[in-house]
Predicted model as a PDB file, atoms N, CA, C, CB and O in Angstrom, pLDDT in the B-factor column:
MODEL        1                                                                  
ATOM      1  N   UNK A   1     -24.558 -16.788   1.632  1.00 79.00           N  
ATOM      2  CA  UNK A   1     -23.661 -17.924   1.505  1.00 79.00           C  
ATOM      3  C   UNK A   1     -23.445 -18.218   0.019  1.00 79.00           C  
ATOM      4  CB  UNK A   1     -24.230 -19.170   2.247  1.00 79.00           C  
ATOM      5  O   UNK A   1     -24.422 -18.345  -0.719  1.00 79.00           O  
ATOM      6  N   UNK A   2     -22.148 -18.333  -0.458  1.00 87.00           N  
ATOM      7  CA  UNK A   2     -22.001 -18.766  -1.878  1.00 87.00           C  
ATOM      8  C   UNK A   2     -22.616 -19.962  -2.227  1.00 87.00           C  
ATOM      9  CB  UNK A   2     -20.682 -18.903  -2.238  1.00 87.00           C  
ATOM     10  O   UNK A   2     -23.112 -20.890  -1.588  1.00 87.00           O  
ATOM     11  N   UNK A   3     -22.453 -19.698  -3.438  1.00 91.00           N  
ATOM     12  CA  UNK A   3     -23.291 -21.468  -4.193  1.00 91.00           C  
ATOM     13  C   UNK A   3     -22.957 -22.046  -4.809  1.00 91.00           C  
ATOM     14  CB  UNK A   3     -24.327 -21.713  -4.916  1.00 91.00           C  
ATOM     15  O   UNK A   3     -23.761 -21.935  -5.735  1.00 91.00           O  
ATOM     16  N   UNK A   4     -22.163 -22.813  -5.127  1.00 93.00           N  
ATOM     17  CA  UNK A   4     -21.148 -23.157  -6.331  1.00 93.00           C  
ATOM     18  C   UNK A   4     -21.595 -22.928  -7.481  1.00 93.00           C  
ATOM     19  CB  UNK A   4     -20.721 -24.470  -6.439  1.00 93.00           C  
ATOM     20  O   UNK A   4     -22.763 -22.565  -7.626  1.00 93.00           O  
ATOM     21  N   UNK A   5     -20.669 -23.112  -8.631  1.00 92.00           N  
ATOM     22  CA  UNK A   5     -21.489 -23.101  -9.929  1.00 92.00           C  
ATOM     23  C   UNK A   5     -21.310 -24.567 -10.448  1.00 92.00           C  
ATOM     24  CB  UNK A   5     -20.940 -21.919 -11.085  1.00 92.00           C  
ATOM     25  O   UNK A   5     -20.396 -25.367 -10.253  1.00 92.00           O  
ATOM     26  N   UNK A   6     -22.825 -24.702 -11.393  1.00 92.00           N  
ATOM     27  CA  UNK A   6     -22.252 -26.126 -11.667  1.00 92.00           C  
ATOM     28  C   UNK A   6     -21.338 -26.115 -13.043  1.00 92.00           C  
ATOM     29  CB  UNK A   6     -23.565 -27.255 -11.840  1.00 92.00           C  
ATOM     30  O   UNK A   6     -20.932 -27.092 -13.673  1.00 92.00           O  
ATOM     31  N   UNK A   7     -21.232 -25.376 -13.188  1.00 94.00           N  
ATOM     32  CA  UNK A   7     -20.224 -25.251 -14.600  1.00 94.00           C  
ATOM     33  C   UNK A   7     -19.589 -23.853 -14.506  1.00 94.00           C  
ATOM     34  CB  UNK A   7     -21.153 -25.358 -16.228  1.00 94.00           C  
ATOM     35  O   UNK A   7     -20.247 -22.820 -14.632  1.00 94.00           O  
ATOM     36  N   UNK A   8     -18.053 -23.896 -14.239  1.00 93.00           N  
ATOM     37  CA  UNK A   8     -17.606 -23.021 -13.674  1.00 93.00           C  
ATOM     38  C   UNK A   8     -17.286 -21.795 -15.075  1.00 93.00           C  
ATOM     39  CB  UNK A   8     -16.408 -23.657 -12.751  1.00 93.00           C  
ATOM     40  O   UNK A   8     -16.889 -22.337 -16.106  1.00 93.00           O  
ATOM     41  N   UNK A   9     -17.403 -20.611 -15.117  1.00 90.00           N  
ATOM     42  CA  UNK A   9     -16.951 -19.868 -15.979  1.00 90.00           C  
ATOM     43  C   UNK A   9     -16.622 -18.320 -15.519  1.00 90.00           C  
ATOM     44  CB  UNK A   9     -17.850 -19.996 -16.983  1.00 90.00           C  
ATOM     45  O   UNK A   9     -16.860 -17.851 -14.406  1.00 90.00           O  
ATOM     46  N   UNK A  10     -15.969 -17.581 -16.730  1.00 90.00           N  
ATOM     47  CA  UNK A  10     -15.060 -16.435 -16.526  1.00 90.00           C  
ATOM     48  C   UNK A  10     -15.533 -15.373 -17.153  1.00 90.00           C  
ATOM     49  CB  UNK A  10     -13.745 -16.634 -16.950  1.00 90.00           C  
ATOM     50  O   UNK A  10     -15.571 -15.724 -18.332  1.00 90.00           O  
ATOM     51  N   UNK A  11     -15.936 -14.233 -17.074  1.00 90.00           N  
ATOM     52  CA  UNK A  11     -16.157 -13.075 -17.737  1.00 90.00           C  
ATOM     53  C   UNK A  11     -15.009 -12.391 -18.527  1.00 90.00           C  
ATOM     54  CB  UNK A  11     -16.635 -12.241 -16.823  1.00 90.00           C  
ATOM     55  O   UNK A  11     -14.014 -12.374 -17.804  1.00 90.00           O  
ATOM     56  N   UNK A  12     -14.792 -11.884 -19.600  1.00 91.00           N  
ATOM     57  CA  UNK A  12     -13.671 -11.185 -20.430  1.00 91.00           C  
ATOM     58  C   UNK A  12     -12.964 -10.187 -19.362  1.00 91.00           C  
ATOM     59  CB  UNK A  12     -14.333 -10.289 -21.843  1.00 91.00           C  
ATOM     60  O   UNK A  12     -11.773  -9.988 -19.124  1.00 91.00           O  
ATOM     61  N   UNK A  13     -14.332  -9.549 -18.725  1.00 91.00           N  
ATOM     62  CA  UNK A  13     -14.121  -8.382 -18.410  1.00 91.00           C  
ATOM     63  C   UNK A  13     -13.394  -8.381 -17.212  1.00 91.00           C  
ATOM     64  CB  UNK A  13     -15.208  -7.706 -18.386  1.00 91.00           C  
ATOM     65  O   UNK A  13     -12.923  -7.270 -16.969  1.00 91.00           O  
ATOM     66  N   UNK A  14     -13.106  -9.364 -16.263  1.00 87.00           N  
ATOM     67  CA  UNK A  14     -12.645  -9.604 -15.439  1.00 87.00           C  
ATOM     68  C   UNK A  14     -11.134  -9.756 -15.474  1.00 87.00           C  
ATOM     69  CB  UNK A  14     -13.277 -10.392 -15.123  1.00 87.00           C  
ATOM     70  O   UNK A  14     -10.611  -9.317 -14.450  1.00 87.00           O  
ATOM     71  N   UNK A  15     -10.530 -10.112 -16.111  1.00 88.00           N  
ATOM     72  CA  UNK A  15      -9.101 -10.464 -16.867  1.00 88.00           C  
ATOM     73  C   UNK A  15      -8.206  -8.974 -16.730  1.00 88.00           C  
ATOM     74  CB  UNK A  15      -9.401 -10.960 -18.794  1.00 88.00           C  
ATOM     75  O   UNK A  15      -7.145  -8.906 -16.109  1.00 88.00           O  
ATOM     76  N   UNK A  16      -8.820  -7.869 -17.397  1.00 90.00           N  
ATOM     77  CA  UNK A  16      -8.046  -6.915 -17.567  1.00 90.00           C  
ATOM     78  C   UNK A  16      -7.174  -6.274 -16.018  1.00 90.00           C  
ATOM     79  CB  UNK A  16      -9.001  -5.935 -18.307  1.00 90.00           C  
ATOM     80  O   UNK A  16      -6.021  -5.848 -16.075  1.00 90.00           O  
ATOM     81  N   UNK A  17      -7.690  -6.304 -15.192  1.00 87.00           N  
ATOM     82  CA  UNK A  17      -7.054  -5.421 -13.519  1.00 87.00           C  
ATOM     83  C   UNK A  17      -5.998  -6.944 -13.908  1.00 87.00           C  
ATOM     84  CB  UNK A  17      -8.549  -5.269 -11.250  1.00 87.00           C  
ATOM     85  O   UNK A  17      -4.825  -6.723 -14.207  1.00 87.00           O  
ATOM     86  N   UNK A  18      -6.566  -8.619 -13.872  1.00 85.00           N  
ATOM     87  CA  UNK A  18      -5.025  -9.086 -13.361  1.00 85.00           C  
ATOM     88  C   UNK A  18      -4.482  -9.651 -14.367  1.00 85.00           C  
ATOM     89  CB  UNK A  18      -4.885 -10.110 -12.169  1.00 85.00           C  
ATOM     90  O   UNK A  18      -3.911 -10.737 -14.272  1.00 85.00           O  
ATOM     91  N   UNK A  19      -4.562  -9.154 -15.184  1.00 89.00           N  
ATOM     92  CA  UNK A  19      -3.402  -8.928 -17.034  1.00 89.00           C  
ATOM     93  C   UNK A  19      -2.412  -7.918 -16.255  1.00 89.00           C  
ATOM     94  CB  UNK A  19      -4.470  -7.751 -19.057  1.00 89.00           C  
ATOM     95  O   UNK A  19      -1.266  -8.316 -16.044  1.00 89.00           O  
ATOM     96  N   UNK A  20      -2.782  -6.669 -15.832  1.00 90.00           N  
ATOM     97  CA  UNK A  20      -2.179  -5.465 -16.035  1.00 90.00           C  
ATOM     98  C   UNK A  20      -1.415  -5.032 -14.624  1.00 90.00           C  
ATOM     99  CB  UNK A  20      -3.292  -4.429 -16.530  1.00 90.00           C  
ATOM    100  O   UNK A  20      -0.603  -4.163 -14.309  1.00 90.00           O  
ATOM    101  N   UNK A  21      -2.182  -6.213 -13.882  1.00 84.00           N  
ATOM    102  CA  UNK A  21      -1.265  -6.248 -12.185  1.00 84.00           C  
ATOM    103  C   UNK A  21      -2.020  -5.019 -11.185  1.00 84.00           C  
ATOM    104  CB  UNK A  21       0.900  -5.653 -12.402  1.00 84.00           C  
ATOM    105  O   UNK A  21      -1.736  -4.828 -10.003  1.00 84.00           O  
ATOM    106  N   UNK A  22      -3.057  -4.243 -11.993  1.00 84.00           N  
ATOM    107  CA  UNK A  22      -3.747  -4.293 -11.207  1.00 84.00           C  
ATOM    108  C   UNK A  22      -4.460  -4.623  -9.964  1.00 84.00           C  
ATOM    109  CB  UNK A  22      -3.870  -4.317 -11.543  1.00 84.00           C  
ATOM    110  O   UNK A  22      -4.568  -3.830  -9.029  1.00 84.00           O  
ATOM    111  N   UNK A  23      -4.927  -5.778  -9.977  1.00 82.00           N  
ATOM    112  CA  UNK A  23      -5.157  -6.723  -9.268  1.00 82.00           C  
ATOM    113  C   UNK A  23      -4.381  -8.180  -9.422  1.00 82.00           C  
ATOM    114  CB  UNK A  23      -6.394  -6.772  -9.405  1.00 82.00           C  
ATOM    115  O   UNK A  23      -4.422  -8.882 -10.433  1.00 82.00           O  
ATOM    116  N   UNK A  24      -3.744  -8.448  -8.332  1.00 77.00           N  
ATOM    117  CA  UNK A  24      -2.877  -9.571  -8.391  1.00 77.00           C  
ATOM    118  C   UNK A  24      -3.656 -10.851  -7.320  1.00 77.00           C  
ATOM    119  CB  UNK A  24      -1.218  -9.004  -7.848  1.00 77.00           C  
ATOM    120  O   UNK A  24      -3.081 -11.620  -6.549  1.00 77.00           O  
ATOM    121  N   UNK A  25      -4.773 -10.762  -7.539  1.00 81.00           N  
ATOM    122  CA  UNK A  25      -5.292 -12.183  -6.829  1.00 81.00           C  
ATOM    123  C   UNK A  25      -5.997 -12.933  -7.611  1.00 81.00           C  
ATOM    124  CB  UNK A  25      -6.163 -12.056  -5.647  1.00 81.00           C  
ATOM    125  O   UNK A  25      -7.155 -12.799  -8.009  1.00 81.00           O  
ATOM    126  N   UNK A  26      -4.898 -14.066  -7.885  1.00 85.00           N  
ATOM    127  CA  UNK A  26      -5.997 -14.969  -8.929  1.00 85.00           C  
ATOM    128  C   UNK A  26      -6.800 -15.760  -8.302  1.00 85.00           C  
ATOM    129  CB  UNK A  26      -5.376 -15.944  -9.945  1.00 85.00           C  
ATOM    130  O   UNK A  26      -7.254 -16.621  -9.055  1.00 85.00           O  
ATOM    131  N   UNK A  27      -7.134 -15.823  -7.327  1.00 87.00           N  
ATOM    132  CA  UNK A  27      -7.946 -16.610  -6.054  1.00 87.00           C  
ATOM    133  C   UNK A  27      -9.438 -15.568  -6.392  1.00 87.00           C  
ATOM    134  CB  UNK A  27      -6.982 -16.354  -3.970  1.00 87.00           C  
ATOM    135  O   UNK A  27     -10.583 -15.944  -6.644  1.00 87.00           O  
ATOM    136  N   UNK A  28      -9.029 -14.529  -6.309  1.00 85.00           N  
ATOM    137  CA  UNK A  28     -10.534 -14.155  -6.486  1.00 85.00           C  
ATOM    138  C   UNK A  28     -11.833 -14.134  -7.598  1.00 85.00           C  
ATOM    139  CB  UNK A  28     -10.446 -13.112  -6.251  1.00 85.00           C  
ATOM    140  O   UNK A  28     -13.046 -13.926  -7.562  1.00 85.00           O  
ATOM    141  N   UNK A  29     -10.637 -14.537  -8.758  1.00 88.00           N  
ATOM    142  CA  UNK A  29     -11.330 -14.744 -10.083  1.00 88.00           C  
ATOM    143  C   UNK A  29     -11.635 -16.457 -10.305  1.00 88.00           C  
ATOM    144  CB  UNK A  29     -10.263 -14.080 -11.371  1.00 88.00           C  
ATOM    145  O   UNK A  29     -12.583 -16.877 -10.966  1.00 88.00           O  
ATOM    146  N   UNK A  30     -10.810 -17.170  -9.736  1.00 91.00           N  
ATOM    147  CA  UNK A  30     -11.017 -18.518  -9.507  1.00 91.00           C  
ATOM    148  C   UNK A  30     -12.355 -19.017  -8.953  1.00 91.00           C  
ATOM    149  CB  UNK A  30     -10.042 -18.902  -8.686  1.00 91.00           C  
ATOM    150  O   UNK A  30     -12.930 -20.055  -9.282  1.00 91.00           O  
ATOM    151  N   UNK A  31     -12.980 -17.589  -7.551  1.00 91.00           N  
ATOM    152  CA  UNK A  31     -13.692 -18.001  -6.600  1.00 91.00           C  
ATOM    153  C   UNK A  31     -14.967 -17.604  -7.507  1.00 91.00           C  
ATOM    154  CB  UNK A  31     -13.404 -17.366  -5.098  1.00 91.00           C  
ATOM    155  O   UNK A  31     -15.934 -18.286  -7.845  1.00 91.00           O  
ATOM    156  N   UNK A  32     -14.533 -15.877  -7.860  1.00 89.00           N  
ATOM    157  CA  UNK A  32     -16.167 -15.899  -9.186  1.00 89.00           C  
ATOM    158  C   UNK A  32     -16.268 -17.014 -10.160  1.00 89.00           C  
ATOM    159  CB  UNK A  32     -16.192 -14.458 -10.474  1.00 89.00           C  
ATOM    160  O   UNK A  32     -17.339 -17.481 -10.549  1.00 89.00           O  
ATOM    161  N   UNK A  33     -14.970 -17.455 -10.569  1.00 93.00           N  
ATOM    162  CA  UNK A  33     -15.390 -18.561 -11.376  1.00 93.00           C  
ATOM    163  C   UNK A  33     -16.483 -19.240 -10.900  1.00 93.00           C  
ATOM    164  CB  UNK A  33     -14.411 -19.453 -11.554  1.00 93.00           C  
ATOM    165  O   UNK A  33     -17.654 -19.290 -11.276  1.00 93.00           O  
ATOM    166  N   UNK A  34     -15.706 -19.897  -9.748  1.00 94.00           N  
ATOM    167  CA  UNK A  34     -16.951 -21.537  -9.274  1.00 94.00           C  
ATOM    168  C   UNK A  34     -17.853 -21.344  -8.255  1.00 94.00           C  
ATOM    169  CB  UNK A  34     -16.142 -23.063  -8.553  1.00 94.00           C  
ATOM    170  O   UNK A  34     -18.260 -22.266  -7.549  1.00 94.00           O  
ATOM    171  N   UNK A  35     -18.341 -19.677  -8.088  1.00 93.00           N  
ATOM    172  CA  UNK A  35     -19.066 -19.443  -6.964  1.00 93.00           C  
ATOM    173  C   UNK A  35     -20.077 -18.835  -7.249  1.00 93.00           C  
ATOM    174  CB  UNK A  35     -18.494 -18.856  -6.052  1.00 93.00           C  
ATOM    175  O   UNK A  35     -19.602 -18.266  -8.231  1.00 93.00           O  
ATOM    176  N   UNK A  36     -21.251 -18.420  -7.199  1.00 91.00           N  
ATOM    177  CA  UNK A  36     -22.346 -17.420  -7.210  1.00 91.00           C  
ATOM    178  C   UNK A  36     -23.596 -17.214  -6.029  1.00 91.00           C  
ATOM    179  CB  UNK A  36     -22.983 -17.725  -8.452  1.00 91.00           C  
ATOM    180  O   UNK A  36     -24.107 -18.122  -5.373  1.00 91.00           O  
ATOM    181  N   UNK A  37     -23.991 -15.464  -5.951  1.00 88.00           N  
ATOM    182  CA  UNK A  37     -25.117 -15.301  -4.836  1.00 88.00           C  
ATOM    183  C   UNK A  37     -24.352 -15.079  -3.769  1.00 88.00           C  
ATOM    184  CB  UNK A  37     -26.127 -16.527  -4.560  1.00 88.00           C  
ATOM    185  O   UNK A  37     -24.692 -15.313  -2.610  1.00 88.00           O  
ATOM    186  N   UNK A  38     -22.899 -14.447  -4.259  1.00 81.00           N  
ATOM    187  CA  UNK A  38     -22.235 -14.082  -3.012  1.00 81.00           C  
ATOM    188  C   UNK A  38     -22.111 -13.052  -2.537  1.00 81.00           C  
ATOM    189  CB  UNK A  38     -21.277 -14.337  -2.933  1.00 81.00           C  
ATOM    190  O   UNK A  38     -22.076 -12.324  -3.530  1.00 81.00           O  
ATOM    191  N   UNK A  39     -21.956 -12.054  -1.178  1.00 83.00           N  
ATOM    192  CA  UNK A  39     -22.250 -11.267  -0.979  1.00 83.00           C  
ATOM    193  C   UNK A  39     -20.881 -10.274  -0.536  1.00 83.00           C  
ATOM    194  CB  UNK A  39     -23.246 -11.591  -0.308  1.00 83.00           C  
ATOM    195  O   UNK A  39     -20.246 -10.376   0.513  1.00 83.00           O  
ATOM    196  N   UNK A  40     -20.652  -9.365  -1.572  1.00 79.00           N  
ATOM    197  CA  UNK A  40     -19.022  -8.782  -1.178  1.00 79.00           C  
ATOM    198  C   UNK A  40     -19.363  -7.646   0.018  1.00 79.00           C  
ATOM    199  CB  UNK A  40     -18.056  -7.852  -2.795  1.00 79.00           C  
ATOM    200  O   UNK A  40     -20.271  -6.817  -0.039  1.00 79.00           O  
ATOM    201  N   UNK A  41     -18.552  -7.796   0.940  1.00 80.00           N  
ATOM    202  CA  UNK A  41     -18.445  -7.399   2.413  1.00 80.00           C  
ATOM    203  C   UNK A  41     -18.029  -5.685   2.236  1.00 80.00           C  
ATOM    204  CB  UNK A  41     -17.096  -8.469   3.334  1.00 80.00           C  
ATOM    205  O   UNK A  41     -17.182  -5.064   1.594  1.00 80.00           O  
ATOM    206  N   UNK A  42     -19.023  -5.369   3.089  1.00 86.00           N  
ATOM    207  CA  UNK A  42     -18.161  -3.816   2.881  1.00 86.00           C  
ATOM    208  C   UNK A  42     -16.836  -3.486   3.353  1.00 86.00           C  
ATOM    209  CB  UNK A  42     -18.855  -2.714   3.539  1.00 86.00           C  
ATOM    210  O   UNK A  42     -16.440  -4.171   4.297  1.00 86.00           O  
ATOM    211  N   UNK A  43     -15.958  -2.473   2.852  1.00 89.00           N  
ATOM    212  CA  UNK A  43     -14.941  -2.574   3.160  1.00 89.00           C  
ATOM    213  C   UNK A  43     -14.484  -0.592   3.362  1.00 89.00           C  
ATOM    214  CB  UNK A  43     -14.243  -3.666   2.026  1.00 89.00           C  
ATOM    215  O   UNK A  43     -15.032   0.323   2.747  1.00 89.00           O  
ATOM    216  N   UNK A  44     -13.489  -0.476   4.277  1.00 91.00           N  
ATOM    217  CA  UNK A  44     -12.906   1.149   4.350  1.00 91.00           C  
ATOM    218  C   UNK A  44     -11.710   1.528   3.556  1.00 91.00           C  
ATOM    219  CB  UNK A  44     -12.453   1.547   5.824  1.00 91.00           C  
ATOM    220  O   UNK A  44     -11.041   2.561   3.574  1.00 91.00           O  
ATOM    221  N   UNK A  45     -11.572   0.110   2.640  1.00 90.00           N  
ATOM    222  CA  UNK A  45      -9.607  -0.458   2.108  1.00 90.00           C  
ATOM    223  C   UNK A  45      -9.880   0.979   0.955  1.00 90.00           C  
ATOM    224  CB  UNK A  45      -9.170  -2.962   0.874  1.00 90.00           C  
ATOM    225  O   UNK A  45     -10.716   1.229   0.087  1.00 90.00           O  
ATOM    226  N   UNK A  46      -8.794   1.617   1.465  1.00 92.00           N  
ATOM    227  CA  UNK A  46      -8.579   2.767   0.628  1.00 92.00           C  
ATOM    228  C   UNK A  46      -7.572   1.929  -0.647  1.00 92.00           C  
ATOM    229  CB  UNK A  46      -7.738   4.203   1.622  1.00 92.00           C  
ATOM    230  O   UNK A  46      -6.526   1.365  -0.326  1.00 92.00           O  
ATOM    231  N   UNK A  47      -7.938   1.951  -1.712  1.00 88.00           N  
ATOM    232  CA  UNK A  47      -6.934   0.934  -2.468  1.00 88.00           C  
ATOM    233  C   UNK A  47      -5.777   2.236  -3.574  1.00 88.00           C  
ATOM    234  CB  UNK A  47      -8.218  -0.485  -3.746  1.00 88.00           C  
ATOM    235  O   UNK A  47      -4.776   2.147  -4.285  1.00 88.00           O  
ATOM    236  N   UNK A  48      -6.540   3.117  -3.196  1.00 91.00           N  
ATOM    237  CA  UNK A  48      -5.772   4.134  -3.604  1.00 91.00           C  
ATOM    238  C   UNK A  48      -4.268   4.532  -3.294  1.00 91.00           C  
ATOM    239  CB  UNK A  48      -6.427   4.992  -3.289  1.00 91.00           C  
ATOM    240  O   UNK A  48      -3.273   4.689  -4.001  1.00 91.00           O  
ATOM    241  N   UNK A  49      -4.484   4.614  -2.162  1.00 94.00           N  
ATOM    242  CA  UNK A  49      -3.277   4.913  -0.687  1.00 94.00           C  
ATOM    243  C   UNK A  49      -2.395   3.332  -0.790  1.00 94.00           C  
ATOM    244  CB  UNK A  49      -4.410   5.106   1.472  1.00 94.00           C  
ATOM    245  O   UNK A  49      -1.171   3.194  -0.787  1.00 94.00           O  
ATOM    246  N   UNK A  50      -3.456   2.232  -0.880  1.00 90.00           N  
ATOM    247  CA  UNK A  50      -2.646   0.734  -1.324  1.00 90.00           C  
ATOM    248  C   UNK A  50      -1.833   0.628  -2.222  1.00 90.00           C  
ATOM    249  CB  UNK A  50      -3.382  -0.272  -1.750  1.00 90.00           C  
ATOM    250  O   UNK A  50      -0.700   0.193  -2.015  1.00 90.00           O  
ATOM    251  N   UNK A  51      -2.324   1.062  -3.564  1.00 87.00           N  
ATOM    252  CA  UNK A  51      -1.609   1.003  -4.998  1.00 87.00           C  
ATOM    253  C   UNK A  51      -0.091   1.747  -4.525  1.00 87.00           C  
ATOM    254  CB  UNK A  51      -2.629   2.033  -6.429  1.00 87.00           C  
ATOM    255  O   UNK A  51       1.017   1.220  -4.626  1.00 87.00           O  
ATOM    256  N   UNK A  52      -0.289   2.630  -4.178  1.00 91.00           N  
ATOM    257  CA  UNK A  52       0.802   3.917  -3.898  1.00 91.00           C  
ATOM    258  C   UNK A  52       1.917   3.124  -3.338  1.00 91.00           C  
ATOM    259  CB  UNK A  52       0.269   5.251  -2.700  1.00 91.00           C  
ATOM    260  O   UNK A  52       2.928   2.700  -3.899  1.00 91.00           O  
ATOM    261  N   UNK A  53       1.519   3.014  -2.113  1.00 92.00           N  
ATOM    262  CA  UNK A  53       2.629   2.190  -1.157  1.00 92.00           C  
ATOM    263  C   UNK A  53       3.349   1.019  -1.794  1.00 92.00           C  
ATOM    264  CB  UNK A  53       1.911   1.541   0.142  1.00 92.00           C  
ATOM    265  O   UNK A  53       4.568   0.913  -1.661  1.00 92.00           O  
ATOM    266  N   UNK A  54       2.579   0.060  -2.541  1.00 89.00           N  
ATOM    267  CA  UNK A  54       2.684  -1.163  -3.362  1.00 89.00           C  
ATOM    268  C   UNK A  54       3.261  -1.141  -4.486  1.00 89.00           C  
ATOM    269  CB  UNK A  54       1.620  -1.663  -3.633  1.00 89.00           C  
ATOM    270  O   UNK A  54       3.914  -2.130  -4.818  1.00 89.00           O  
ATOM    271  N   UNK A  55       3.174  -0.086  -5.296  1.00 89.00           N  
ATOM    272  CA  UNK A  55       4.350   0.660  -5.952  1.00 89.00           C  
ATOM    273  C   UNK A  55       5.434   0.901  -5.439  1.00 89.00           C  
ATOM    274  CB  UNK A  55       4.116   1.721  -6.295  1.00 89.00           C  
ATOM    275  O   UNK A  55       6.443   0.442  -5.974  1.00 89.00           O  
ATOM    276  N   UNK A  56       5.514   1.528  -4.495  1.00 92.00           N  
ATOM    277  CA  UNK A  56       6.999   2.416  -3.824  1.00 92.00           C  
ATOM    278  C   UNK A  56       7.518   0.772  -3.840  1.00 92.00           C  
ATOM    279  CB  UNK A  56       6.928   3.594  -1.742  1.00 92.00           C  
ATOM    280  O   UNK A  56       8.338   0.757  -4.757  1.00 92.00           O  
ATOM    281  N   UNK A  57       7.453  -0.342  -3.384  1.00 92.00           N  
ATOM    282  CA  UNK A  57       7.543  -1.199  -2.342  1.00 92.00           C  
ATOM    283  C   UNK A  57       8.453  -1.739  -3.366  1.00 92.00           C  
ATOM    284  CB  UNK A  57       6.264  -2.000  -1.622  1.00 92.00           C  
ATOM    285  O   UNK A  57       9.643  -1.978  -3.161  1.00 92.00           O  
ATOM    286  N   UNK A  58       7.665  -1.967  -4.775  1.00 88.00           N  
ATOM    287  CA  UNK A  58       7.971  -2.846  -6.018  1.00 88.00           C  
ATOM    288  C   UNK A  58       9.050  -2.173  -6.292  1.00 88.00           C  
ATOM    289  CB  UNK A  58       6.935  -2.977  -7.247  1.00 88.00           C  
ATOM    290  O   UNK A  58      10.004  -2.826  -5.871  1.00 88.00           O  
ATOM    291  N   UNK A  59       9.470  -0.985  -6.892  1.00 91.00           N  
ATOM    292  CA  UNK A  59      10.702  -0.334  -6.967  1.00 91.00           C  
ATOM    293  C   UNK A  59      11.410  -0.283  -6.137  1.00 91.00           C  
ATOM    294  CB  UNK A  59      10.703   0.635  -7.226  1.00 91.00           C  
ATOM    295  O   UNK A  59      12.587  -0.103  -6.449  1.00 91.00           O  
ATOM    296  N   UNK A  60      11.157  -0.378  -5.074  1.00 94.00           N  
ATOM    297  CA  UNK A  60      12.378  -0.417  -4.220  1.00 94.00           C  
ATOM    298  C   UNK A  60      13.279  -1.789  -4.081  1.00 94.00           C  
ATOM    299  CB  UNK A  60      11.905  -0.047  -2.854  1.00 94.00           C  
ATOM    300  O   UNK A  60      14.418  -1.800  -3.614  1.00 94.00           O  
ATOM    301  N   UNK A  61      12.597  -2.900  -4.548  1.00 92.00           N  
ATOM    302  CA  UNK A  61      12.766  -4.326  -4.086  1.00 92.00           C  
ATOM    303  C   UNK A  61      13.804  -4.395  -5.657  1.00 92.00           C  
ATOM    304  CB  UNK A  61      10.978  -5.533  -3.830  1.00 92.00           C  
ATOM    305  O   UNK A  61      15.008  -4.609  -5.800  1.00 92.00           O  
ATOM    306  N   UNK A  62      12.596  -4.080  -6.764  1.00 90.00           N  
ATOM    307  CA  UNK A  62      13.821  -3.874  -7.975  1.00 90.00           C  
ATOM    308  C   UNK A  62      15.273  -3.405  -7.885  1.00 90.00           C  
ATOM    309  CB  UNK A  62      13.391  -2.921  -8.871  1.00 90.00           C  
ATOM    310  O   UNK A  62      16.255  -4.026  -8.292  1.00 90.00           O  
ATOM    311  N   UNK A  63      15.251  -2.295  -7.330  1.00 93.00           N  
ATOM    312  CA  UNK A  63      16.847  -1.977  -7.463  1.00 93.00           C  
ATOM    313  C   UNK A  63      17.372  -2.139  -6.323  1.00 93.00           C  
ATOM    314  CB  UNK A  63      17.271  -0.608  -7.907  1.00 93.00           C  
ATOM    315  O   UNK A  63      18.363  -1.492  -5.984  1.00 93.00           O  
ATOM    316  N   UNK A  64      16.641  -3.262  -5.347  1.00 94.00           N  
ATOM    317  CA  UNK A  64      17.571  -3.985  -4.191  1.00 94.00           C  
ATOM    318  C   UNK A  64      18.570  -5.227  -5.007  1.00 94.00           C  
ATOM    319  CB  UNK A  64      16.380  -4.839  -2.842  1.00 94.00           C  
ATOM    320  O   UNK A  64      19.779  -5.451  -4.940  1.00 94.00           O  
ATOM    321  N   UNK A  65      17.096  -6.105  -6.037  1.00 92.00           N  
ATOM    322  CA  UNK A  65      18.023  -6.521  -6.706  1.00 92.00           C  
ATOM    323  C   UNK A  65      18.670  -6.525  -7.928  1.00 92.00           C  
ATOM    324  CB  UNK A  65      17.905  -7.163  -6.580  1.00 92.00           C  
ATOM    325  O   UNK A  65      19.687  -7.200  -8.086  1.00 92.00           O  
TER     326      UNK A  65                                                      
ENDMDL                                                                          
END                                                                             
C-alpha cells in the first residue's frame, strides 16, 4: 500500500521520458512525487509494439489535420 510523502519531491532523472514524450503521463510522476513503498505491478505491456502503433497514430492524425 502506498504512503504518502510528507514532503512531496521529484527526481531529475525522472523528467527526461516526459520532456521527450516518451512517456506522456504526468499522473505518474505526480504519484512518485507524493507517494512511497509502492509496489509496481507486473505487467506483459509490450511498450515496444506500443511506441510503434502510437507513432503511426500521431502522424496520421497530423496530416489529417
Amino acid at each position: 500500500m502506498p504512503q504518502q510523502r510528507e514532503h512531496p519531491y521529484i527526481w531529475a532523472t525522472w523528467l527526461p521520458r516526459l520532456l521527450t514524450g516518451e512517456n506522456s503521463c504526468e499522473w505518474a510522476i505526480w504519484f512518485k512525487a507524493h507517494h512511497q513503498n509502492w509496489a509496481k505491478p507486473l505487467s506483459d505491456f509490450n511498450q515496444a509494439e506500443w511506441l510503434v502503433r502510437h507513432t503511426k497514430l500521431l502522424k496520421q492524425q497530423r496530416r489529417e489535420w
